[in-house]
C-alpha positions in Angstrom: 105.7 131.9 57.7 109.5 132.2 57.3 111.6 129.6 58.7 113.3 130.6 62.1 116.7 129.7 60.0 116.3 133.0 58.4 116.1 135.0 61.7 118.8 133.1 63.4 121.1 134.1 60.3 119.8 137.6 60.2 120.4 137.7 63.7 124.0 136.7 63.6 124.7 138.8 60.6 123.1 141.8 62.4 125.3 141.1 65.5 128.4 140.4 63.8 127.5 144.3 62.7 126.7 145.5 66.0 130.2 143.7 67.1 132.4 145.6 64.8 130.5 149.2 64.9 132.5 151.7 67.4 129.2 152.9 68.7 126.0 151.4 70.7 123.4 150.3 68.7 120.7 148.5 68.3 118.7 146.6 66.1 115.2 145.3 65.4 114.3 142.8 63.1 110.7 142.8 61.7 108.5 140.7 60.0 104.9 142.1 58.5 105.6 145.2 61.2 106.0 142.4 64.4 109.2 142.8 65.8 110.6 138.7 66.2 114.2 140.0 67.0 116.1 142.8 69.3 120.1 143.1 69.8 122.2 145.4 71.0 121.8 148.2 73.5 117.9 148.1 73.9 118.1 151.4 75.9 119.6 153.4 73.3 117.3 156.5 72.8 116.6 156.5 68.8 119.1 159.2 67.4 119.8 157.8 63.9 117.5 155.1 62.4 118.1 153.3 59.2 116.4 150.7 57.5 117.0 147.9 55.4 113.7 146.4 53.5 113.9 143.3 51.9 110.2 141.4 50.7 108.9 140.7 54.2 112.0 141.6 56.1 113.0 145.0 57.8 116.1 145.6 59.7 116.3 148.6 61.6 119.5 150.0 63.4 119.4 152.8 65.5 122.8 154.2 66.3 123.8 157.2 68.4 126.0 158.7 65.4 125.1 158.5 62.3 126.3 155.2 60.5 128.8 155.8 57.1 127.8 155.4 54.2 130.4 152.4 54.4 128.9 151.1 57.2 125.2 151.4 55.9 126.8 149.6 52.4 127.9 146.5 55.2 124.3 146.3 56.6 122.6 146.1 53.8 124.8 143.8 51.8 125.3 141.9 55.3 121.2 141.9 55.3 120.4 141.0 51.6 122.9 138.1 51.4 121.8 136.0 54.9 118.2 136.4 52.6 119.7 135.4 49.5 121.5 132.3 50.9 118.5 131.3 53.4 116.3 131.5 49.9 119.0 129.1 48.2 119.2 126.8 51.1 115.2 126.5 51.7 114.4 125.9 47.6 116.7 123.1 47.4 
């Protein structure tokens, strides 16, 4: 089981994203296809989904416009580094 640290960063990271976006979104976070997080606007009606896989983690962000490629680049690196550190912090 992964260690709730790594949602709570992913969570914040994802938020931070949600923060600076100049649209409503939203955002799942999933774990072996179980949802363990939501932010953002939960009744957005899916228009543009994208989705950031990393080993057991998926991030998916719905948006009503579809994101730049910018702004798909900040996910993912936003995404991939909470991973990376939360791996560096838990192996010590």
């Amino acid at each position: 089981e992964p260690s709730k640290d790594i949602y709570k960063g992913l969570e914040q990271a994802c938020q931070y994203f949600i923060d600076i976006l100049q649209q409503d979104a939203k955002v799942n976070i999933i774990h072996h296809e179980h949802v363990v997080s939501k932010l953002g606007k939960e009744t957005l009606i899916s228009r543009h989904e994208i989705l950031v896989n990393s080993d057991d983690v998926t991030v998916e962000v719905v948006t009503q416009q579809e994101l730049s490629e910018a702004e798909q680049q900040l996910i993912q690196v936003l995404v991939y580094q909470t991973l990376m550190v939360q791996k560096a912090i838990n192996s010590q």
